[in-house]
LUMZALUM-772692 format. One line per field, with one value per atom (N, C-alpha, C): residue number from 1; residue in three letters; atom name; x, z, y. Coordinates in steps of 0.2 Angstrom, whole numbers, plus 5000, padded with zeros to 4 digits. Each point is the difference from the previous one (the first is absolute). Layout:
N
n = c(NUM/...)
res = c(ala/...)
atom = c(CA/...)
c1 = c(X/...)
c3 = c(Z/...)
c2 = c(Y/...)
This chain:
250
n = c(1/1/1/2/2/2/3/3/3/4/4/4/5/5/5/6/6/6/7/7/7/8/8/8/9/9/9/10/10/10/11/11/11/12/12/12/13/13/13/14/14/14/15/15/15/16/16/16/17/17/17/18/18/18/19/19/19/20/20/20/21/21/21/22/22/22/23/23/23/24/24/24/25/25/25/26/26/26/27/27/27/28/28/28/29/29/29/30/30/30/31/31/31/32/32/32/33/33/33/34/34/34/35/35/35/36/36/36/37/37/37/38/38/38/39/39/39/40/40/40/41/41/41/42/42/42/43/43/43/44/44/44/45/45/45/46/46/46/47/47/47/48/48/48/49/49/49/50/50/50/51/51/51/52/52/52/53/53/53/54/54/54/55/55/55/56/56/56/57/57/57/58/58/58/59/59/59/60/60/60/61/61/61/62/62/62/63/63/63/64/64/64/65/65/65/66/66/66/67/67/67/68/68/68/69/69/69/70/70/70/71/71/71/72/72/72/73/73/73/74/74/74/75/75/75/76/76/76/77/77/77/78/78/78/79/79/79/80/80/80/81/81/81/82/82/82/83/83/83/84/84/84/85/85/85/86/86/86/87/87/87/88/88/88/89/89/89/90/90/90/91/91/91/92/92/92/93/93/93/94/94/94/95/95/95/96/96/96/97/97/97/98/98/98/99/99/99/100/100/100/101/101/101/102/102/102/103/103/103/104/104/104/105/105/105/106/106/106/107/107/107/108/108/108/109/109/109/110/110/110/111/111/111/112/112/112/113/113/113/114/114/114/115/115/115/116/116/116/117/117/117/118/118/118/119/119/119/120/120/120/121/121/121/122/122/122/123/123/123/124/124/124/125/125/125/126/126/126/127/127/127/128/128/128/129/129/129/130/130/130/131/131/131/132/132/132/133/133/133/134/134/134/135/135/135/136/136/136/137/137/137/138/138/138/139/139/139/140/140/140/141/141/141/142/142/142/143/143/143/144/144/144/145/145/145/146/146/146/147/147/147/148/148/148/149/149/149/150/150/150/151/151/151/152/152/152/153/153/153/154/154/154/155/155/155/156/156/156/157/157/157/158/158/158/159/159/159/160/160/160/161/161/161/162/162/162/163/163/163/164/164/164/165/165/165/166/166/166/167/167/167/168/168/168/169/169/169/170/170/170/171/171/171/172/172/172/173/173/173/174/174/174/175/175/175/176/176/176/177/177/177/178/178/178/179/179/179/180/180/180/181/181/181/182/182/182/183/183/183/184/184/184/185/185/185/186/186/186/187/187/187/188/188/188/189/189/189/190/190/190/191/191/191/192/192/192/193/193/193/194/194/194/195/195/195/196/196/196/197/197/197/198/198/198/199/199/199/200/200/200/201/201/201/202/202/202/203/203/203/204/204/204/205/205/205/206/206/206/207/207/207/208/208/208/209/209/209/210/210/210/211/211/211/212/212/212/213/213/213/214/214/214/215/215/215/216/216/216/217/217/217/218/218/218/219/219/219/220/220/220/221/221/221/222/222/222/223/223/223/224/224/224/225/225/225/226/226/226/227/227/227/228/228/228/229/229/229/230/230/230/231/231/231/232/232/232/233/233/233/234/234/234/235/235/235/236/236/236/237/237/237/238/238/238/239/239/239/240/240/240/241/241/241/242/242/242/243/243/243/244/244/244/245/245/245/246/246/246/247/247/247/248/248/248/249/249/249/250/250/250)
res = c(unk/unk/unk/unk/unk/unk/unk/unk/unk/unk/unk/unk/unk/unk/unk/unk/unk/unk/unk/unk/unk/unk/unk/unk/unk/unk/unk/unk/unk/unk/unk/unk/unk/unk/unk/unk/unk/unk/unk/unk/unk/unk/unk/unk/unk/unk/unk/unk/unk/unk/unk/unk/unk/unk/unk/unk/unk/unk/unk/unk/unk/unk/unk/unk/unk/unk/unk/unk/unk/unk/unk/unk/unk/unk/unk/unk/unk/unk/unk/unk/unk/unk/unk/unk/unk/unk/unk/unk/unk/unk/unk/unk/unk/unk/unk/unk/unk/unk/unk/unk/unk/unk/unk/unk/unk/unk/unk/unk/unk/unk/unk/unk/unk/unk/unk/unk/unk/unk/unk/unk/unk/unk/unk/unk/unk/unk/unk/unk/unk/unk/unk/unk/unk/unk/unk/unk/unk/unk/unk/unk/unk/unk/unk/unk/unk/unk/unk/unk/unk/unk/unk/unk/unk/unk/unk/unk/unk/unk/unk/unk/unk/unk/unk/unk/unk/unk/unk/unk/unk/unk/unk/unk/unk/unk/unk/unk/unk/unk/unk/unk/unk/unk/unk/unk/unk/unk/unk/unk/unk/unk/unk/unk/unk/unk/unk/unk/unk/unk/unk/unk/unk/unk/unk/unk/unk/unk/unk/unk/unk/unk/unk/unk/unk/unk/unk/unk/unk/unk/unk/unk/unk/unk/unk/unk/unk/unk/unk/unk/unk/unk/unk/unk/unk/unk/unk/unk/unk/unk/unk/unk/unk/unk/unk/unk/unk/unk/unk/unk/unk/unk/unk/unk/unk/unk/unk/unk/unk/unk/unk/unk/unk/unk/unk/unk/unk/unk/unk/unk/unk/unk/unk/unk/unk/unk/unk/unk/unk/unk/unk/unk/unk/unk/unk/unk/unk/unk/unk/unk/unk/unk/unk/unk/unk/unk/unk/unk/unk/unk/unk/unk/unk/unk/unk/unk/unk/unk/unk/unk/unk/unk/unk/unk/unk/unk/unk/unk/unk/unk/unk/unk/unk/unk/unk/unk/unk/unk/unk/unk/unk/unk/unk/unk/unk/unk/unk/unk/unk/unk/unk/unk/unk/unk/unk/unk/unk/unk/unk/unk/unk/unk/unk/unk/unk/unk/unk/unk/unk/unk/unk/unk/unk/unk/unk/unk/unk/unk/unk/unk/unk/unk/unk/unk/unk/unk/unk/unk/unk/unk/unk/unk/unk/unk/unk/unk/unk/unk/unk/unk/unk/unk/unk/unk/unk/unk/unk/unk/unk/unk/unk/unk/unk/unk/unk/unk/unk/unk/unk/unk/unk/unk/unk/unk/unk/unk/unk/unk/unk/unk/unk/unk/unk/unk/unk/unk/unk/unk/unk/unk/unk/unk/unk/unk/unk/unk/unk/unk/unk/unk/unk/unk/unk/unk/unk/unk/unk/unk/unk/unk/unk/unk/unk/unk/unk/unk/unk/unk/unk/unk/unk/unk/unk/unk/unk/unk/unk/unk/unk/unk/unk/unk/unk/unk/unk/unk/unk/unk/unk/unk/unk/unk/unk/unk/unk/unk/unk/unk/unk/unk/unk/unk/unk/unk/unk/unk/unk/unk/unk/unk/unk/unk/unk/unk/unk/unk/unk/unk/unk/unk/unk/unk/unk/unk/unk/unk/unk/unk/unk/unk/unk/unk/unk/unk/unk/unk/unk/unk/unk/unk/unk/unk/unk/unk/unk/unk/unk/unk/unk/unk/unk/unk/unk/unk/unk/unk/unk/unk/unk/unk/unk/unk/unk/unk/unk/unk/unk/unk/unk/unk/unk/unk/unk/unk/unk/unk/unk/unk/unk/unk/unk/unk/unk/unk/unk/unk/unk/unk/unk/unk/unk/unk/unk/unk/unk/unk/unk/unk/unk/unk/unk/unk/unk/unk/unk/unk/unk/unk/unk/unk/unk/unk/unk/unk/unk/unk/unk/unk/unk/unk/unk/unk/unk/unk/unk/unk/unk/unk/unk/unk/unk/unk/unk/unk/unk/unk/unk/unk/unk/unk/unk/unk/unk/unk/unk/unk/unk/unk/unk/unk/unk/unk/unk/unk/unk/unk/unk/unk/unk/unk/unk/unk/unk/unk/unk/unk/unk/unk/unk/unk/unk/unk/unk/unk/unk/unk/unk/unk/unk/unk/unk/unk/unk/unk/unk/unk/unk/unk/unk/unk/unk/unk/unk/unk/unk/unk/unk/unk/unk/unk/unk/unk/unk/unk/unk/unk/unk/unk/unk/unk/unk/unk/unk/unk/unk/unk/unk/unk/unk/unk/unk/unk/unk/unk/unk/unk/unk/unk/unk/unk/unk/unk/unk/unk/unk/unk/unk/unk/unk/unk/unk/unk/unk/unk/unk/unk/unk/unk/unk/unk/unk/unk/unk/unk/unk/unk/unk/unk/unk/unk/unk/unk)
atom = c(N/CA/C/N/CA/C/N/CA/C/N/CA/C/N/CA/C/N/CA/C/N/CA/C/N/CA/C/N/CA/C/N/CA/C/N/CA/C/N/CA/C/N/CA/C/N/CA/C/N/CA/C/N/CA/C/N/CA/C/N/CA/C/N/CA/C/N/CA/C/N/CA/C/N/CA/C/N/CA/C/N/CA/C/N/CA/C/N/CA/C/N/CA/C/N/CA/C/N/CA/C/N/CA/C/N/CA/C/N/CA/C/N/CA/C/N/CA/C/N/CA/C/N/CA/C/N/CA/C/N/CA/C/N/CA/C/N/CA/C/N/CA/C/N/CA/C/N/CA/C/N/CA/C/N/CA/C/N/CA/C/N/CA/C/N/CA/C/N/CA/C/N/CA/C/N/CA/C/N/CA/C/N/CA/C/N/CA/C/N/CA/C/N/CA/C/N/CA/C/N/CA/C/N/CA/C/N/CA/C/N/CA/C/N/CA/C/N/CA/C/N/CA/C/N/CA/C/N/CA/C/N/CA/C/N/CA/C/N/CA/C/N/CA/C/N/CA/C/N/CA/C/N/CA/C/N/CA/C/N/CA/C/N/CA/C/N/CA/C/N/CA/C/N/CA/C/N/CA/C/N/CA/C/N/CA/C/N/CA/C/N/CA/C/N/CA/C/N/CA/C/N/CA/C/N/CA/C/N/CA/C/N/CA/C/N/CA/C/N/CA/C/N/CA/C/N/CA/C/N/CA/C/N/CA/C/N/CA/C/N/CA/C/N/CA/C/N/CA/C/N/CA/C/N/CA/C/N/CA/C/N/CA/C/N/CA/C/N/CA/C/N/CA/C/N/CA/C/N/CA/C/N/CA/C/N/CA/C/N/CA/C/N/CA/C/N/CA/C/N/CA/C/N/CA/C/N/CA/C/N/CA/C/N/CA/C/N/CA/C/N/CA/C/N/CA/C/N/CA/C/N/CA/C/N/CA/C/N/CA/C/N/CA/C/N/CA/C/N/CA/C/N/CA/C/N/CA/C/N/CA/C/N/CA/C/N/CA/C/N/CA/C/N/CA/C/N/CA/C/N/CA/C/N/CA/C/N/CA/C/N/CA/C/N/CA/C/N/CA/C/N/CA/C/N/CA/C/N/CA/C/N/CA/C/N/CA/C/N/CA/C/N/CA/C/N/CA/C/N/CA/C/N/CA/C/N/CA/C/N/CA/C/N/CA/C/N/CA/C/N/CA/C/N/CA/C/N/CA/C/N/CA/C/N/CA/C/N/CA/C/N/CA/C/N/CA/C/N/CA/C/N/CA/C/N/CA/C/N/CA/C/N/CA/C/N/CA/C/N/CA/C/N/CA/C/N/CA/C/N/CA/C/N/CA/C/N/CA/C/N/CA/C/N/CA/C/N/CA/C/N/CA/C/N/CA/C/N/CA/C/N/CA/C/N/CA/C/N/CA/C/N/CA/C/N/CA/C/N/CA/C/N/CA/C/N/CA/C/N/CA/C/N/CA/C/N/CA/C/N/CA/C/N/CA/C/N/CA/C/N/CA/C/N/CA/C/N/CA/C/N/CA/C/N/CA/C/N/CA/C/N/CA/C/N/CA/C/N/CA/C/N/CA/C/N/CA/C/N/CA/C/N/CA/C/N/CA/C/N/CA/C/N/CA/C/N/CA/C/N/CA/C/N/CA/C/N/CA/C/N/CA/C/N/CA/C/N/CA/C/N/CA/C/N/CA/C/N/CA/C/N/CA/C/N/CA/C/N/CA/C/N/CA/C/N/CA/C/N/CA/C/N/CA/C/N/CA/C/N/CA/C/N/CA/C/N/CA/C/N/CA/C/N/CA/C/N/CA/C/N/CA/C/N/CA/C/N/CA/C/N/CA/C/N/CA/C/N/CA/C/N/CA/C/N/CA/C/N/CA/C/N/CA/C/N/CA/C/N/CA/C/N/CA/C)
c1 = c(4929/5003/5005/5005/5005/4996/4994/4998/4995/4999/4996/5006/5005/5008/5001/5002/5001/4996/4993/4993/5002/5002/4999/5006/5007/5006/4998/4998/4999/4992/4998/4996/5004/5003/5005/5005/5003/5003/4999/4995/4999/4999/5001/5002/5007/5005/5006/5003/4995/5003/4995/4999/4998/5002/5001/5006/5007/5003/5008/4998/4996/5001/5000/4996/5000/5008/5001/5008/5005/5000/5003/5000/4992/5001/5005/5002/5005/5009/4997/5008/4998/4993/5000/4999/5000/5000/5007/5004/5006/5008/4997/5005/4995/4995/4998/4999/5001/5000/4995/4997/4992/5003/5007/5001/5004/5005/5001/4994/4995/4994/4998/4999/4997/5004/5007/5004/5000/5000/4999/4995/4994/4994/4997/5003/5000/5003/5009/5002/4997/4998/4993/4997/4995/4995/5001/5006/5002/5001/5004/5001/4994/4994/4997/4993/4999/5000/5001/5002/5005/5000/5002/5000/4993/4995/4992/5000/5001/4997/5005/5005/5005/5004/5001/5002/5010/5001/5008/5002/5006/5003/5008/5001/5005/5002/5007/5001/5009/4998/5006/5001/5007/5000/4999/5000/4998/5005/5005/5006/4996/4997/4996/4995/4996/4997/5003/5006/5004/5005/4998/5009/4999/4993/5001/4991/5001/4992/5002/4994/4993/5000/4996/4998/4996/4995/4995/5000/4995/5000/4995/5001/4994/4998/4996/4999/4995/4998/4993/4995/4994/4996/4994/5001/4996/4994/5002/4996/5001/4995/5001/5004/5003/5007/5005/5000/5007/5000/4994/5002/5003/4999/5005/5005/5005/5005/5003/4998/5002/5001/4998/5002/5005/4999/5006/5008/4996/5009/5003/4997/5003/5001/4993/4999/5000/5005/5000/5001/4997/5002/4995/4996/4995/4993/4998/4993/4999/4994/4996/4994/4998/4995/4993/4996/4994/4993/4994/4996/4995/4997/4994/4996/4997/4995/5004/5006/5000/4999/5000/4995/4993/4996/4995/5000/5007/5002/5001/4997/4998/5008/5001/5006/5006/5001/5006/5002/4994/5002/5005/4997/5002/5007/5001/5009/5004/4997/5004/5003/4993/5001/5007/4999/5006/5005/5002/5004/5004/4997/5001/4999/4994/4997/4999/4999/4995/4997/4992/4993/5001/5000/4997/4994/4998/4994/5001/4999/5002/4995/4994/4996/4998/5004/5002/5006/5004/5005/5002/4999/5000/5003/4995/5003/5006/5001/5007/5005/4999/5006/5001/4996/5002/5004/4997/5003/5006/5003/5006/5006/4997/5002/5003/4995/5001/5006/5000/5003/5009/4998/5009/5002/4995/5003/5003/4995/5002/5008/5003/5005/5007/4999/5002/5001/4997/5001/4998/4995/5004/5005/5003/5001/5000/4994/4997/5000/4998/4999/4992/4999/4997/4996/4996/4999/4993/4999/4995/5000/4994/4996/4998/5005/4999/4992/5002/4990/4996/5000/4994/4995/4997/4997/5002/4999/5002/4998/5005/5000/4996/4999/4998/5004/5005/5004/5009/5003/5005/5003/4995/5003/4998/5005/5001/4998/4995/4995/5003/4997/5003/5001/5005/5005/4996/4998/4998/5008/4999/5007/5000/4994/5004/5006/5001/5005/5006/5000/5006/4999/4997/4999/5003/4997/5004/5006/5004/5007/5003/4996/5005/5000/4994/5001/5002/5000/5004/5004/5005/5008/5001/4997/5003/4998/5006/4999/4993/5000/4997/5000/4998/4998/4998/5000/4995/5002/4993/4998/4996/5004/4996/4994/4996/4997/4998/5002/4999/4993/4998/4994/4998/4996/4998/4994/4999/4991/4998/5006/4999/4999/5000/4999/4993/4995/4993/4998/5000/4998/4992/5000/4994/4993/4998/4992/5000/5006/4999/5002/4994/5002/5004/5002/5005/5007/5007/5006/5001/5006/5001/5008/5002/5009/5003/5003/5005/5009/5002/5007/5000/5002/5001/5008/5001/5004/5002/5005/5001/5006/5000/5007/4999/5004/5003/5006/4996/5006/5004/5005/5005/4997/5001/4996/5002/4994/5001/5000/5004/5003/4996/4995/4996/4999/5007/5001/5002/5002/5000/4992/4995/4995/4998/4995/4996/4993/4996/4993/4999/5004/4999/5003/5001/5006/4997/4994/4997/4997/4996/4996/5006/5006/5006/5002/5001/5003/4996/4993/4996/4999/5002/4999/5005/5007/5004/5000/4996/5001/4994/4995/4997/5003/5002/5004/5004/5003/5005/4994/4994/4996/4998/4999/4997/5007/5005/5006/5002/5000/5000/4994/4995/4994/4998/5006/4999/4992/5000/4992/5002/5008/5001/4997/5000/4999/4995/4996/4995/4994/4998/4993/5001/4993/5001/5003/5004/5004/5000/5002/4997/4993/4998/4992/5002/4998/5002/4995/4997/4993/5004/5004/5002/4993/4994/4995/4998/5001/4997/5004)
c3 = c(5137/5002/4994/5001/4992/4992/4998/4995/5003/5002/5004/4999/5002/5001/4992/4997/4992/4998/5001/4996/5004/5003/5005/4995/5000/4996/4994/4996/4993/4998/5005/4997/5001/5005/4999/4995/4995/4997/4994/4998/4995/5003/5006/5002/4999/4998/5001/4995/4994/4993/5002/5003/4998/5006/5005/5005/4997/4996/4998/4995/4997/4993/5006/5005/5004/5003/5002/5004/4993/4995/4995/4996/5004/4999/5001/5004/5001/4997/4999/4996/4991/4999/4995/5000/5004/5003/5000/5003/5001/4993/4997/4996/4994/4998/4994/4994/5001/4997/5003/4994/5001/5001/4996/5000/5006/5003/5008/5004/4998/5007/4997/4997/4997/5002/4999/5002/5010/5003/5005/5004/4996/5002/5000/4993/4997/5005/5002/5008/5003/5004/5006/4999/4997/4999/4999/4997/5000/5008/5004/5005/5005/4999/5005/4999/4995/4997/5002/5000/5000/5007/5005/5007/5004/4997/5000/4997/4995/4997/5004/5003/5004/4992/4995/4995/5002/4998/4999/4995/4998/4993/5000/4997/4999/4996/5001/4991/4998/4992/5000/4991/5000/4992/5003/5005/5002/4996/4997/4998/4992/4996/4993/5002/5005/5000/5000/5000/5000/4994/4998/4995/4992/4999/4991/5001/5002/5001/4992/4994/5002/4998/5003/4998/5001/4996/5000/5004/5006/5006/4997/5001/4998/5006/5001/5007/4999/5002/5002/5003/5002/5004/5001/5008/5003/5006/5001/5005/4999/5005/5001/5003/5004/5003/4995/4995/4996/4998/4998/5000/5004/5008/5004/5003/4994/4997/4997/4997/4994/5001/5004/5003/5007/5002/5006/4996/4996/4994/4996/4998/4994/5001/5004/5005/4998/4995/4996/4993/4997/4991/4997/5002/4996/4998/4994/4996/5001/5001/5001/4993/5001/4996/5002/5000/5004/4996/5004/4995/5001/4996/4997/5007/5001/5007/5006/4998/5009/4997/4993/5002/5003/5000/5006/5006/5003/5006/5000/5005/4995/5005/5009/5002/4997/5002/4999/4994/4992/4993/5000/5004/4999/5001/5007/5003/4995/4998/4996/4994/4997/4993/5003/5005/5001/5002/5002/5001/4995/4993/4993/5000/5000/4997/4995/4995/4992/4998/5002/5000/4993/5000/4993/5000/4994/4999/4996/5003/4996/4995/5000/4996/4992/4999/4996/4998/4995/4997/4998/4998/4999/5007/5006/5005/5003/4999/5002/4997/4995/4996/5000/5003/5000/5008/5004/5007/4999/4996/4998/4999/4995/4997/5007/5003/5007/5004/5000/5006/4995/4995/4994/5002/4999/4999/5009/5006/5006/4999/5000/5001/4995/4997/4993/5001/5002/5002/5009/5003/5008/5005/4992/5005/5006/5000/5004/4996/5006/5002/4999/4994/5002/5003/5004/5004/4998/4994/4998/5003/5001/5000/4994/4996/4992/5002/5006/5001/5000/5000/5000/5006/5000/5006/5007/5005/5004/5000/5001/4999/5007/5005/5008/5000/4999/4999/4999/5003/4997/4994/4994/4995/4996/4995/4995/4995/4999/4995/4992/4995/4994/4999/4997/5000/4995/5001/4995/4996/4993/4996/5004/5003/4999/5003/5006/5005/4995/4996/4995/4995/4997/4994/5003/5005/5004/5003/5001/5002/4994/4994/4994/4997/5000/4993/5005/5008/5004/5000/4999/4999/5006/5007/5006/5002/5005/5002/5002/5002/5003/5003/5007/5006/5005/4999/5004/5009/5001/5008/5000/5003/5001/5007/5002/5008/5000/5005/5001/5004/5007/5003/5002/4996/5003/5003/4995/5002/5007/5004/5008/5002/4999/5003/4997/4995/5000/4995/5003/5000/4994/4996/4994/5003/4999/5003/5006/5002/5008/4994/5004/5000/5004/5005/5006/4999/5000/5002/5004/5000/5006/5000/5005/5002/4997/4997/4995/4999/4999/4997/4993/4995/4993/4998/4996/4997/4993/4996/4995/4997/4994/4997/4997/4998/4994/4993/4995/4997/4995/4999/4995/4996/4998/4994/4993/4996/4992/4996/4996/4997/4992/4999/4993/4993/5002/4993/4994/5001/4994/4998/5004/4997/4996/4996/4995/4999/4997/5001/4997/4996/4995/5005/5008/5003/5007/5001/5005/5005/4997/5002/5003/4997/5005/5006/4998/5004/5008/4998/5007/5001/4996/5005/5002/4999/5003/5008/4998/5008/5002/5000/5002/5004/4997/5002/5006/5000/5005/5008/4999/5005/5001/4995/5004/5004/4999/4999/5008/5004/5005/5003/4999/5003/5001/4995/5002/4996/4994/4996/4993/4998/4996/4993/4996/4993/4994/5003/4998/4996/5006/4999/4996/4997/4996/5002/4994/5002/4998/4996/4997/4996/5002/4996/4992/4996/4992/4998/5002/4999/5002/4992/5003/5002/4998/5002/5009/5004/5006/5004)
c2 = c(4949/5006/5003/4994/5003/5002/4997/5003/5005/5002/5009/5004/4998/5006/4998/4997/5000/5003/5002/5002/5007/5002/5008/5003/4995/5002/5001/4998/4999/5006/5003/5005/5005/5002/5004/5001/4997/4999/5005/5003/5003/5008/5001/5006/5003/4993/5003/5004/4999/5004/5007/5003/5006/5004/4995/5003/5001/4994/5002/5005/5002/5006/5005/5002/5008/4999/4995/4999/5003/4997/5003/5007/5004/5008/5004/4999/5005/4998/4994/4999/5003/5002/5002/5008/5001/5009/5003/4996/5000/5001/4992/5000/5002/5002/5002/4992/4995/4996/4995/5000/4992/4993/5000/4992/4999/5005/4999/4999/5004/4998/4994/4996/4995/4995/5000/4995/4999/5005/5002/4995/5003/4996/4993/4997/4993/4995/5003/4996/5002/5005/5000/4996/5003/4993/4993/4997/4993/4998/5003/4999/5000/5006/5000/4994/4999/4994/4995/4997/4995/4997/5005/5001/4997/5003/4999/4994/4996/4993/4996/5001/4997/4997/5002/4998/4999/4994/5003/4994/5003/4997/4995/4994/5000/4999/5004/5004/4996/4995/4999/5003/5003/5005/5005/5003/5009/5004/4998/5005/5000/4996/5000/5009/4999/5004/5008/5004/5005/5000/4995/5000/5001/5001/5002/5004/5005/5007/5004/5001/4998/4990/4998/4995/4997/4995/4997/4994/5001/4994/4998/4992/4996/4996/4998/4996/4996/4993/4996/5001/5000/5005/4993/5001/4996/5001/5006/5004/5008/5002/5007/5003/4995/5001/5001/5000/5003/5006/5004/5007/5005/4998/5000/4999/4993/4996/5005/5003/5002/5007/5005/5006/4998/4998/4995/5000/4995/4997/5006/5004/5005/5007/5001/5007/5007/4998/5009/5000/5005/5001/4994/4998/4997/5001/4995/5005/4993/4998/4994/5002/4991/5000/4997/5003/4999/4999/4996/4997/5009/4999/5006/5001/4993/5000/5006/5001/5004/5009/5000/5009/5000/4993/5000/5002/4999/5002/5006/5004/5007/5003/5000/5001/4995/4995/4996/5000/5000/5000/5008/5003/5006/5002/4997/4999/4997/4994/4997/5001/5005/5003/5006/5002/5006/4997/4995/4995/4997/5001/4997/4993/4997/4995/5002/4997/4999/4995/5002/4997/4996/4993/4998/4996/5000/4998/4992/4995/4995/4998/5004/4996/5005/5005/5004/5002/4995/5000/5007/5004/5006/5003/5001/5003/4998/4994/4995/5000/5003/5000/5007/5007/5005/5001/4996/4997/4999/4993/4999/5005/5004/5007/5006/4999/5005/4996/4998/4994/5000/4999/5000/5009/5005/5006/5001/4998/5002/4997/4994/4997/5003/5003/5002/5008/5003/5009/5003/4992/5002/4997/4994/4996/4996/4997/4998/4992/4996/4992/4998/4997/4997/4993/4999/4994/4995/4996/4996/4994/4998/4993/4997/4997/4998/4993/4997/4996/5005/5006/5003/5002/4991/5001/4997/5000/4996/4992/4996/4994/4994/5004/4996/4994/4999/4996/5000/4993/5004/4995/4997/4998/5005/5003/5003/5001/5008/4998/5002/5000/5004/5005/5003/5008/5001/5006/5004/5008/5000/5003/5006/5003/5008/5004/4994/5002/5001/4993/4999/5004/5003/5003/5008/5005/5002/5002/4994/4999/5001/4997/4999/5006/5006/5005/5006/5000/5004/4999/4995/4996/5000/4998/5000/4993/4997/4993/4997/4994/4997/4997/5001/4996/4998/4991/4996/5002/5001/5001/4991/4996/4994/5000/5002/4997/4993/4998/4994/4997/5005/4999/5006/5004/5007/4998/4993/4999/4998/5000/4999/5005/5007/5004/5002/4996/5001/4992/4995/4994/5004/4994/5000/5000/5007/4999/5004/5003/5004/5008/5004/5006/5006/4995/5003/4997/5004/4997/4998/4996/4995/5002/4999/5002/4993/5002/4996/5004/4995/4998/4998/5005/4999/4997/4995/4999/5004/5005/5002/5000/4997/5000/5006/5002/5007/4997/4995/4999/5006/4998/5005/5002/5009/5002/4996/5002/4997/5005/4999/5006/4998/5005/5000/5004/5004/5002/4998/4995/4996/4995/5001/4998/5001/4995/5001/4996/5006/4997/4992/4998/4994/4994/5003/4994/5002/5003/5002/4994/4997/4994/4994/5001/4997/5002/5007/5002/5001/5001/4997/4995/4994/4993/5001/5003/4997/5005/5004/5005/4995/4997/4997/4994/4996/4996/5000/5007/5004/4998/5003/5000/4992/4998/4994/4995/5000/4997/5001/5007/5001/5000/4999/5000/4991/4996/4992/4999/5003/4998/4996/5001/4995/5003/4998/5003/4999/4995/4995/5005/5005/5004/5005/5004/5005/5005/5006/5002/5009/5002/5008/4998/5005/5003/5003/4996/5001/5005/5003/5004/5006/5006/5005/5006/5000/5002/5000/4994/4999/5005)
């Protein structure tokens, strides 16, 4: 019975973004401003969301997330439950970075693109780095936050996979902070191999931003093990396993 209700819960789910965008018409009617309706509809959605997957969060660092805007949130990525994390914790003034596969979704891509995602194509270095570009300019003249998954992919787990640069390359030539969104177990709210959520209790730290204007590309490959370090250290994984992705291409 509980996984039929999790499975009734979890198709719903994907109606709540095209509900929160119409709920946010009229604030766009209203005040003449797209990123008021946007920011508007991003908490909706997080909330209506969230409320559906039975999602809830415990949040310690919640003051890091308000105390240096624009900035570049990094996060670990375990499940599909964080993108929903991630609109939850931040809520407004954010450009996300998103993989290429969702302009297939011909509604949802759509939302998202109006939303400010920026489709990248990981398997064309060119596209990705004109992505990057897009993502430096929004942070830079809209002021806005960016919110990367430096793993890339989802990990089905919660051991910590390889960071890829661009989050950091990003933070560094838009001069705005950095920082770590640690999740501890999103993956409870979609255990590996289910394609339904399950009600869960997230753990999240928010550590102190890192301040990267004094970086440099010749000191780069430090500077992410050492923020990698940062995740594994509060995550109890210790500093053994690999660490930044040395491949500025991937």
């Amino acid at each position: 019975m509980a996984i039929t209700l999790n499975k009734v819960r979890s198709a719903l789910v994907p109606a709540t973004m095209p509900l929160a965008v119409l709920a946010g018409l009229p604030v766009l009617f209203l005040s003449r401003s797209r990123r008021r309706a946007i920011n508007f509809s991003t908490g909706l959605w997080a909330d209506m969301s969230s409320a559906l997957i039975g999602l809830k969060v415990e949040l310690t660092g919640e003051e890091h997330l308000r105390s240096h805007r624009p900035a570049v949130f990094i996060l670990n990525h375990q499940s599909n439950a964080d993108g929903h994390l991630v609109a939850k914790l931040i809520r407004s003034d954010i450009a996300y970075l998103g993989k290429a596969e969702l302009s297939k979704q011909r509604i949802r891509g759509r939302l998202m693109q109006w939303g400010g995602v920026v489709l990248v194509d990981r398997s064309d270095p060119t596209r990705a780095s004109n992505a990057a570009t897009a993502m430096i300019e929004a942070i830079r003249k809209k002021r806005l936050s960016a919110a990367i998954f430096p793993e890339g992919r989802r990990s089905h787990s919660t051991q910590l996979g390889r960071f890829k640069k661009g989050a950091f390359l990003i933070a560094m030539r838009a001069r705005v902070p950095l920082i770590p969104i640690v999740i501890h177990n999103s993956i409870d709210a979609q255990p590996k191999g289910q394609t339904y959520f399950c009600p869960a209790t997230v753990q999240v730290e928010v550590l102190p931003p890192i301040d990267t204007r004094q970086w440099r590309m010749k000191a780069l490959d430090q500077h992410i093990d050492d923020v990698v370090s940062q995740f594994r250290l509060v995550l109890g994984q210790g500093s053994s396993q690999p660490v930044a992705d040395r491949d500025l291409k991937r």
